[in-house]
C-alpha positions in Angstrom: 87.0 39.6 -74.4 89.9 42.2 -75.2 89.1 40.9 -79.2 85.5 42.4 -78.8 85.9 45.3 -77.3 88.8 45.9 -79.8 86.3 45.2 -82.2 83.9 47.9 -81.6 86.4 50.6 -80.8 87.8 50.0 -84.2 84.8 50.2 -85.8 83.5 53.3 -84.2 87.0 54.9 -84.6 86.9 53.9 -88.5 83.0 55.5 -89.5 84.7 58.4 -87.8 87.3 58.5 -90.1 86.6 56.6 -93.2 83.5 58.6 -94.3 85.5 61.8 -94.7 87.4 60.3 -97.9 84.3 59.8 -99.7 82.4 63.5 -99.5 83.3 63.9 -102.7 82.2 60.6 -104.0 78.9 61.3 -101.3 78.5 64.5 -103.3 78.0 63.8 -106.2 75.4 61.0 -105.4 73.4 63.4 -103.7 74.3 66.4 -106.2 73.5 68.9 -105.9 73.5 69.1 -102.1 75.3 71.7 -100.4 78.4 71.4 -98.4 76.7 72.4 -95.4 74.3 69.5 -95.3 77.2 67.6 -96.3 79.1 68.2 -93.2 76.7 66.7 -91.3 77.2 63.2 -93.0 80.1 63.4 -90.6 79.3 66.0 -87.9 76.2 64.3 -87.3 78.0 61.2 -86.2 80.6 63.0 -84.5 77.9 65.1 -82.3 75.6 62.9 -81.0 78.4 60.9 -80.1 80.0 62.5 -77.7 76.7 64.1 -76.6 75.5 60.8 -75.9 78.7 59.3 -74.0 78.1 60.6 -70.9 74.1 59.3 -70.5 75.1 56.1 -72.1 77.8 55.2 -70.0 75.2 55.7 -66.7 72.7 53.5 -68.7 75.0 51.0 -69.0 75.9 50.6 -65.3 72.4 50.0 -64.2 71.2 48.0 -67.4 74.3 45.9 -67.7 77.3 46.6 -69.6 77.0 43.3 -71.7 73.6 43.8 -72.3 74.6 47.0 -73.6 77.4 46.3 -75.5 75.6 43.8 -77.5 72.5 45.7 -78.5 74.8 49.0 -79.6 76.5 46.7 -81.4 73.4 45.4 -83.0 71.9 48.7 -83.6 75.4 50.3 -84.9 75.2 47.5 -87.8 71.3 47.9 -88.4 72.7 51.6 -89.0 75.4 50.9 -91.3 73.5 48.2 -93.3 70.6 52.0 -93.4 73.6 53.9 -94.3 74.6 51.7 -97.0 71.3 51.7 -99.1 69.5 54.9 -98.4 68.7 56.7 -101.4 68.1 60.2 -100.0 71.2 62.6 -98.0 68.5 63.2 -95.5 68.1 60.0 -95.1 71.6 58.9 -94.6 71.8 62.3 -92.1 69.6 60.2 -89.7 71.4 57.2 -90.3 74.6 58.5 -89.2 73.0 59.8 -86.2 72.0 56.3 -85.3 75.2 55.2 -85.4 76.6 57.4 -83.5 73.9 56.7 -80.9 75.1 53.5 -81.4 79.2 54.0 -80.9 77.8 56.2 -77.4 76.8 52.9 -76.6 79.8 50.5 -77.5 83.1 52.6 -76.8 82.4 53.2 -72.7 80.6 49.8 -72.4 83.8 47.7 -74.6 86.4 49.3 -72.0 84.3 48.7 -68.8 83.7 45.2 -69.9 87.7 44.3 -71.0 89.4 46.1 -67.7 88.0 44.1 -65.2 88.8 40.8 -66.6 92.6 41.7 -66.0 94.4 42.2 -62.8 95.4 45.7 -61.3 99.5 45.6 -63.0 98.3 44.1 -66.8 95.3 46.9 -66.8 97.8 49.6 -68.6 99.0 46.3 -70.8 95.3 46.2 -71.9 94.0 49.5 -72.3 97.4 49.6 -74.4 96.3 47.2 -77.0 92.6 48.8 -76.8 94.4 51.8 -77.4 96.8 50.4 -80.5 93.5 49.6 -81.8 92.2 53.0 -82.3 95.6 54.2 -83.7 95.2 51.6 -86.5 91.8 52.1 -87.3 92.5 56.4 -87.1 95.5 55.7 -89.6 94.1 53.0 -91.7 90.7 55.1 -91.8 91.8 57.1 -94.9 93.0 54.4 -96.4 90.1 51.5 -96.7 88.1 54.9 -96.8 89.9 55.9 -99.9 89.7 52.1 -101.8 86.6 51.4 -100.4 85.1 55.0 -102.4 87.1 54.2 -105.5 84.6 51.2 -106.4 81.7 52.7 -104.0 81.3 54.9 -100.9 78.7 52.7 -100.0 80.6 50.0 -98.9 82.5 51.9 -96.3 79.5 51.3 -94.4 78.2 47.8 -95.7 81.7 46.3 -94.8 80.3 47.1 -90.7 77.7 44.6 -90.8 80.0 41.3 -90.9 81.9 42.8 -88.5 79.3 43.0 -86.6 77.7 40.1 -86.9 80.9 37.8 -86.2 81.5 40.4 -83.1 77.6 40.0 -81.5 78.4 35.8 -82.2 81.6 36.3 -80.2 80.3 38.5 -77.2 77.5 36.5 -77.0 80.1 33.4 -76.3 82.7 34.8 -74.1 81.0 38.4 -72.5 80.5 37.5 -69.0 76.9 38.4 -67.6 77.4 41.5 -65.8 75.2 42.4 -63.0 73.0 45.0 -63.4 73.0 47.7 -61.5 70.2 49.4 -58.6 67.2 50.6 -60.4 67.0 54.6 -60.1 65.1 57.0 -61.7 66.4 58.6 -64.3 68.0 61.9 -63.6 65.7 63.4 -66.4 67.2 67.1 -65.9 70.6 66.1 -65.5 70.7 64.4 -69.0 69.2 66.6 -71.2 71.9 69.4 -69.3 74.6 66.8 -70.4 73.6 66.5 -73.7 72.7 70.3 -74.4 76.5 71.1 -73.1 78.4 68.3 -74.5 76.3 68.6 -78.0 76.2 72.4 -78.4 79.7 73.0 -77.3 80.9 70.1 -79.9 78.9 71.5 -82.5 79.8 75.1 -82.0 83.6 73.5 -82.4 82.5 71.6 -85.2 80.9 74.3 -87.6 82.8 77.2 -86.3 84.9 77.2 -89.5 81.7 77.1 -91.5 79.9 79.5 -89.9 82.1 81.8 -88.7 84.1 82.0 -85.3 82.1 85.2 -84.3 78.9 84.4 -86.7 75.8 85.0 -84.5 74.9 81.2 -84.8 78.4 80.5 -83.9 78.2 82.4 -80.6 74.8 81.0 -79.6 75.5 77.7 -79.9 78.7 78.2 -77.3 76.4 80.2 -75.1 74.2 77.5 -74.7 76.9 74.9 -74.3 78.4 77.3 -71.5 75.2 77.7 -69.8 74.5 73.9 -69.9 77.5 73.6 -68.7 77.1 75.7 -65.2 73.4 74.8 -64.5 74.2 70.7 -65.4 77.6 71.7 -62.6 75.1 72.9 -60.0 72.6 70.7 -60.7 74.6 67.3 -60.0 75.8 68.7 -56.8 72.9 69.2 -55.5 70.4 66.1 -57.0 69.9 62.8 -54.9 71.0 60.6 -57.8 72.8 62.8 -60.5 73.7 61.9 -64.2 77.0 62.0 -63.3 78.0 61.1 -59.6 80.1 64.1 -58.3 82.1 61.1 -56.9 83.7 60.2 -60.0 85.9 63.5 -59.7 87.2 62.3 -56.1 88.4 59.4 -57.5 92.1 58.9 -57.3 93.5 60.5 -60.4 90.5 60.4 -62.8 90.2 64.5 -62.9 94.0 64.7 -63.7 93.1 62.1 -66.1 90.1 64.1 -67.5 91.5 67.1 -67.7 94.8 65.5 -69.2 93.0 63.7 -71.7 91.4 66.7 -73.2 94.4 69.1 -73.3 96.2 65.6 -75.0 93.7 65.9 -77.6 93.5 69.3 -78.2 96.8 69.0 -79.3 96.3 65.7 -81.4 93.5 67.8 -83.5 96.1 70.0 -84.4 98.9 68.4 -84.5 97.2 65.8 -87.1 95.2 68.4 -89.1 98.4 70.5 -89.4 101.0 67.5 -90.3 97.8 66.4 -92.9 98.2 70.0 -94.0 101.8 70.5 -94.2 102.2 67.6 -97.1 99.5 67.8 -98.9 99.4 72.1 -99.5 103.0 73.0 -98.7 105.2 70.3 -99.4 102.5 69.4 -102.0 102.2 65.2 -101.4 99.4 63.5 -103.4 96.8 61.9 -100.9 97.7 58.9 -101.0 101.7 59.8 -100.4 100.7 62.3 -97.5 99.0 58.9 -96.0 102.1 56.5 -96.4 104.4 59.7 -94.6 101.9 59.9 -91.8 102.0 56.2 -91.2 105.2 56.0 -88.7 102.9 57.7 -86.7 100.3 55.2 -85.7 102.9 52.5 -86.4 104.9 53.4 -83.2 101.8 53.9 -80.9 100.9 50.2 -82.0 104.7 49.0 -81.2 104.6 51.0 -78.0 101.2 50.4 -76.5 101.7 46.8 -76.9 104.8 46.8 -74.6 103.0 49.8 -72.0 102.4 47.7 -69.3 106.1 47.0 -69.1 106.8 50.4 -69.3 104.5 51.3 -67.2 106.3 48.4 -64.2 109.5 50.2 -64.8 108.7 53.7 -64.4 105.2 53.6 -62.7 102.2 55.3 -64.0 103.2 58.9 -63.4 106.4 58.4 -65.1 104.8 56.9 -68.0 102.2 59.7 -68.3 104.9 62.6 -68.0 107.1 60.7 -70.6 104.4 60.2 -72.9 103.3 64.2 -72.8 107.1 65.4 -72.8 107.6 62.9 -75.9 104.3 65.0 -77.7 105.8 68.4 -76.4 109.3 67.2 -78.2 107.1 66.4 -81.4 105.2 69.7 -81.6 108.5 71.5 -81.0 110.5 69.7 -83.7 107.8 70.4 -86.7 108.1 73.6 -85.0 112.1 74.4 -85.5 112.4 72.2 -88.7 109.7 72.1 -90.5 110.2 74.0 -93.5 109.0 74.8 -97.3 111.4 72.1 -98.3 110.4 68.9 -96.4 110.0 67.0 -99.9 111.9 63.4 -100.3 115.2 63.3 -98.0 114.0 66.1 -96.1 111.0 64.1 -94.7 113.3 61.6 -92.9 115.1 64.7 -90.8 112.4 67.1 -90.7 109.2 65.0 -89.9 109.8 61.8 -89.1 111.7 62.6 -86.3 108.6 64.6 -84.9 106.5 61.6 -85.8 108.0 58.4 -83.8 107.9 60.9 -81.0 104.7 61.8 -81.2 103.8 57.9 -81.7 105.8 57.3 -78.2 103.6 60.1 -76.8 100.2 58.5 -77.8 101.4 55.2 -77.0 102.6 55.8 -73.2 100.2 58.6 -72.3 97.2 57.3 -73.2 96.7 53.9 -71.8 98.2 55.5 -68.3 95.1 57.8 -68.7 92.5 55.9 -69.9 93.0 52.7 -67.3 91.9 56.0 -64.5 88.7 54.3 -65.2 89.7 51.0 -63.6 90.3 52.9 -60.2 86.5 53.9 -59.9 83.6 51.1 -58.7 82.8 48.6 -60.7 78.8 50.1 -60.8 80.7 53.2 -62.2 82.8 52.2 -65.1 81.2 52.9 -67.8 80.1 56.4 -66.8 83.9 56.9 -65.9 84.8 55.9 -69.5 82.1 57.9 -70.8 83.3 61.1 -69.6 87.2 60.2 -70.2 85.8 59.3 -73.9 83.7 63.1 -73.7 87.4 64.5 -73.3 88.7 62.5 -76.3 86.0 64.0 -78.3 86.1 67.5 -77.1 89.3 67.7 -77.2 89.6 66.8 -81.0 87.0 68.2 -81.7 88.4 71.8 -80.1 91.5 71.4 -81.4 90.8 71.4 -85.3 88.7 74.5 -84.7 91.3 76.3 -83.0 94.2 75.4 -85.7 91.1 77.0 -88.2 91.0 79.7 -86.4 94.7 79.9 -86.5 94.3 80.1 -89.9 92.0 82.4 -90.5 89.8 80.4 -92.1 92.0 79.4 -95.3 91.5 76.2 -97.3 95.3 76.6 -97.8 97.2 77.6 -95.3 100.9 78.9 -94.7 103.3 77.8 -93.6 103.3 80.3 -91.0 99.8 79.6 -89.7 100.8 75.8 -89.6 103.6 77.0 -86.9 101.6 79.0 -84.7 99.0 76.0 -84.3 102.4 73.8 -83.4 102.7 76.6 -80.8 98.9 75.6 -79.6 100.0 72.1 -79.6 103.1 72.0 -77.8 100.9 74.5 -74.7 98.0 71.8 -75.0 100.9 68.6 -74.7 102.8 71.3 -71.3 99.2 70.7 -69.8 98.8 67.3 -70.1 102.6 66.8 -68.3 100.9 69.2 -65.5 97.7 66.5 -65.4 99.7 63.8 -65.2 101.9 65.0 -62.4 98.6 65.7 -60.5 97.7 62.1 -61.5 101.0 61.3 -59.2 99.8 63.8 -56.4 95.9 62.2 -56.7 97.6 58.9 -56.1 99.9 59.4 -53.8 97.4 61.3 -51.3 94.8 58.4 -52.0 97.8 55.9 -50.6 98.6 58.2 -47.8 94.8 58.2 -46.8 94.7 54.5 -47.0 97.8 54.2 -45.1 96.4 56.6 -42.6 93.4 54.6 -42.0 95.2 51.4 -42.1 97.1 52.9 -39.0 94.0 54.7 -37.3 92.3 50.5 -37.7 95.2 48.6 -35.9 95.3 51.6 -33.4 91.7 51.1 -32.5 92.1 47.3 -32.2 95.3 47.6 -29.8 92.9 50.0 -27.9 90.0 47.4 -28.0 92.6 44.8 -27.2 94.0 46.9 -23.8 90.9 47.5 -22.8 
């Protein structure tokens, strides 16, 4: 069951990836299309993705999470087998939408289906290895992207469908039936608020360093993500049966791990753009080198995650969390005080690497700590609560790239300078998810008191019973 929901999480993590190798090889198919339109070959997918998280996490709680699982998977290689033989940009626009309609679908629904199957102490184990997963696909993505595009960029996306055809055969097999949720009407208001603040807010993050941080377009788009934002707030608080149940948020830990999550990956989007950066315009790597000296990264996550729920019995899950953070702040703060015009051959193995392997213990312990939050919340709610821990993976990427743009100012080639101050960002972001995952430890700990409270107000009331 862990194999399939693997599966799908690499897949969707790899499209994200994998496709941005080939513009150039997508560009001159479709010559002469504009890199605007290009953009959205990849900002299409990444949009109505995490737009769509949120809505399809709810749908998959009252439909069935297997049921689910299995048709996104269906429709995500449908898409890709589209993708692979359209003849027209336009046309491989939609496409990508599709599939990213499809991955809103599979990456809530393939946690919510592995988590349960495991008991409460091998959960962080688990949502280790799901984790590992994404690491690899993330660092292999420019790879296969890059010898996929070599022979043709069209198989980047052809290669999905006997993935997926070999992963619907499994989850067919070994998926157990989940039971499907009370029917209730849809929460039509509620949704489209989700998806107007989720998808403009994304979008404005997205294109901000196309269009211009303070470009009228720029600023509308955030205005209507904001707005969204506070009328979808008041609305769920006040509907009968809400998009998203105001409950999730009183769920031990799961805001800490929301809010953690998102400052995590704000500094992942810049602390990956600006490492990507550093080797290939001031140390002046070739692609493919800047690829091999990024690769201890994701290596470590995948040596560490694998061994978290060991870690995790040691030093609990709020020690874990704060490790993992602390271990990212150490990496942002390295790059920051060593990093330097002259990082080329032995300089890489004491001015980078060090700053690497840390940041690979910080993804590796943090994450899964975060991400099993969802396992806390009712089983009719577990995809919605991976949905909106997924929204703060995107968002949070998503935010962090645009603000190490802004950072600097726009260039195509930045400075070193301008590299540094988005280190800065990074190491701020990673200080706020130690503060989340501290509250994680205070969410936890109050939800244990109240348990124990009520344990003792329950035998209280039966020695009463039994004296009277």
């Amino acid at each position: 069951m862990l194999a399939v929901a693997s599966a799908a999480q690499f897949l969707a993590v790899l499209d994200l990836i994998a496709v941005t190798i080939a513009f150039p090889a997508i560009g001159e198919d479709f010559a002469p299309a504009p890199a605007s339109a290009l953009s959205w070959v990849l900002n299409g997918y990444t949009v109505v993705l995490a737009a769509l998280l949120i809505p399809a996490g709810r749908l998959a709680d009252e439909a069935g999470r297997r049921r689910c699982f299995l048709a996104g998977m269906a429709l995500f290689g449908l898409a890709s087998a589209v993708c692979g033989l359209v003849p027209t940009l336009p046309l491989l626009i939609a496409a990508r939408v599709v599939q990213g309609a499809a991955a809103a679908v599979l990456i809530p629904t393939s946690l919510s289906l592995a988590l349960p199957a495991f008991p409460a102490r091998e959960r962080a184990t688990a949502v280790g290895v799901w984790t590992a997963v994404s690491a690899v696909a993330a660092s292999s993505g420019p790879v296969i992207g890059g010898l996929l595009a070599a022979s043709d960029w069209r198989l980047i996306f052809l290669i999905n469908v006997p993935v997926v055809l070999l992963a619907v055969g499994a989850g067919v097999r070994l998926l157990p039936r989940s039971v499907r949720g009370p029917r209730q009407a849809l929460d039509l208001p509620g949704t489209v608020l989700v998806l107007v603040c989720v998808g403009a807010l994304v979008t404005a993050f997205a294109q901000a360093p196309e269009w211009g941080y303070t470009a009228p377009g720029t600023l509308a788009v955030l205005a209507a993500g904001a707005l969204a934002g506070v009328l979808g707030v008041r609305h769920v608080r006040r509907a009968a049966r809400p998009v998203v149940d105001p409950a999730l948020f009183r769920a031990p830990g799961f805001t800490a791990a929301a809010s953690g999550l998102l400052g995590y990956f704000v500094a992942y989007g810049v602390m990956m753009l600006a490492a990507s950066l550093l080797f290939t315009d001031v140390w002046h790597y070739s692609v493919r080198t800047a690829g091999l000296a990024l690769a201890p990264w994701p290596l470590t996550v995948l040596v560490v995650s694998a061994v978290s729920g060991r870690i995790v019995a040691v030093l609990g899950g709020r020690g874990t969390a704060v490790a993992g953070a602390l271990c990212f702040v150490t990496a942002a703060l390295w790059w920051l005080a060593l990093a330097g015009d002259g990082g080329a051959g032995a300089g890489y193995a004491v001015r980078f690497l060090p700053g690497l392997i840390f940041a690979g213990f910080g993804a590796g312990l943090y994450q899964p700590v975060m991400f099993a939050a969802a396992g806390a919340l009712p089983a009719s709610r577990l995809s919605l609560g991976s949905g909106v821990l997924m929204v703060s993976r995107q968002a949070g990427t998503a935010l962090g790239v645009a603000v190490l743009v802004a950072v600097m100012g726009g260039q195509q080639h930045p400075g070193l300078g301008a590299l540094r101050g988005g280190w800065v960002i990074a190491a701020v972001a990673s200080m706020g998810a130690v503060a989340a995952a501290l509250a994680l430890g205070r969410d936890s700990g109050r939800a244990a008191a109240g348990g124990r409270r009520a344990a003792r107000g329950a035998q209280q009331a039966v020695h009463e019973d039994g004296a009277a």
